[in-house]
TIVO-191591 format. One line per 3 residues: for each residue x, y, z of C-alpha. Coordinates in Angstrom, 3 decimals. Example, Ala and Ser with C-alpha at 12.3 -4.5 7.8 and 13.67 -1.06 7.14 Angstrom:
2
12.300:-4.500:7.800 | 13.670:-1.060:7.140
end
This chain:
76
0.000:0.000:0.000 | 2.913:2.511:1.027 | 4.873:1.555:-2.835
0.977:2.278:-3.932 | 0.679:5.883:-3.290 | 4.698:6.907:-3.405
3.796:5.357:-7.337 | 0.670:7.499:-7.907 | 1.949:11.177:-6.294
5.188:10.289:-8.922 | 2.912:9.492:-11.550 | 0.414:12.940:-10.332
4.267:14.654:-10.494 | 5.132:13.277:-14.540 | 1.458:14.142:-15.620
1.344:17.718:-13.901 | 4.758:18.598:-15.879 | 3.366:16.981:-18.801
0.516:19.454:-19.041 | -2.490:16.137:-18.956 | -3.076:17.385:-15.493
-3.856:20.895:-14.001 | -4.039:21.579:-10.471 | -6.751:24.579:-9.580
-5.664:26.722:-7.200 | -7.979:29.056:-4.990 | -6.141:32.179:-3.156
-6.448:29.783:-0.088 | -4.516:27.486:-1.906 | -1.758:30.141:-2.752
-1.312:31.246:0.689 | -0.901:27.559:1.770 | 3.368:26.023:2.100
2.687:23.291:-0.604 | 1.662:25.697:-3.163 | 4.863:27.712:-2.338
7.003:25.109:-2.436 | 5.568:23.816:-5.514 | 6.484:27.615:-6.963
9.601:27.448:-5.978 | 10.358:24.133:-7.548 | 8.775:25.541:-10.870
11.176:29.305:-10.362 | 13.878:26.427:-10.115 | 13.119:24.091:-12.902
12.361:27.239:-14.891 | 15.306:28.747:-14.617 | 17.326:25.667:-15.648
15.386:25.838:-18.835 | 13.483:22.203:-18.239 | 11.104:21.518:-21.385
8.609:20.797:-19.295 | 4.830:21.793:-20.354 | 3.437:25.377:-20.623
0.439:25.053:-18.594 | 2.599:23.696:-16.035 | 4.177:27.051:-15.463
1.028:28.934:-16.161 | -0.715:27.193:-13.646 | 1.492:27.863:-10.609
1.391:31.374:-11.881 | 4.728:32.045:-13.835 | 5.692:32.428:-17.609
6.620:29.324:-19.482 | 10.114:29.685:-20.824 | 10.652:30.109:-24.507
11.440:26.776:-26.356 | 14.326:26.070:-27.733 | 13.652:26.088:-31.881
16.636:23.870:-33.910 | 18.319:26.790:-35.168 | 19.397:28.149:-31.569
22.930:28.613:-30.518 | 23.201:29.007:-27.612 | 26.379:27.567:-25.308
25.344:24.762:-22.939
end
């Protein structure tokens, strides 16, 4: 039961950057220390540039980052 939910909040985790699931937040919600430390894990993965979905980063309230097209050079 325990490897049952660890499995389903990872799988909640891979859909929610994904962009097939969107969490709703109320202002409640946004006063609350999961929603805070779920926008500072997006600030973080944002500003690494992760190609993760643009509703993700909508939802918790920030700008998605530009994508990368093919004909970018940038340094890694």
């Amino acid at each position: 039961m325990i490897f049952s939910f660890a499995g389903s909040g990872a799988l909640l985790a891979i859909l929610t950057r994904a962009g097939v699931v969107e969490l709703t937040y109320s202002d409640a919600d946004k006063q609350t220390t999961s929603y805070k430390m779920a926008k500072k894990v997006a600030e973080m993965e944002q500003s690494q540039g992760r190609g993760f979905s643009g509703r993700y980063y909508e939802n918790i309230g920030l700008t998605p980052p530009k994508s990368k097209g093919p004909d970018d050079k940038t340094a890694a």
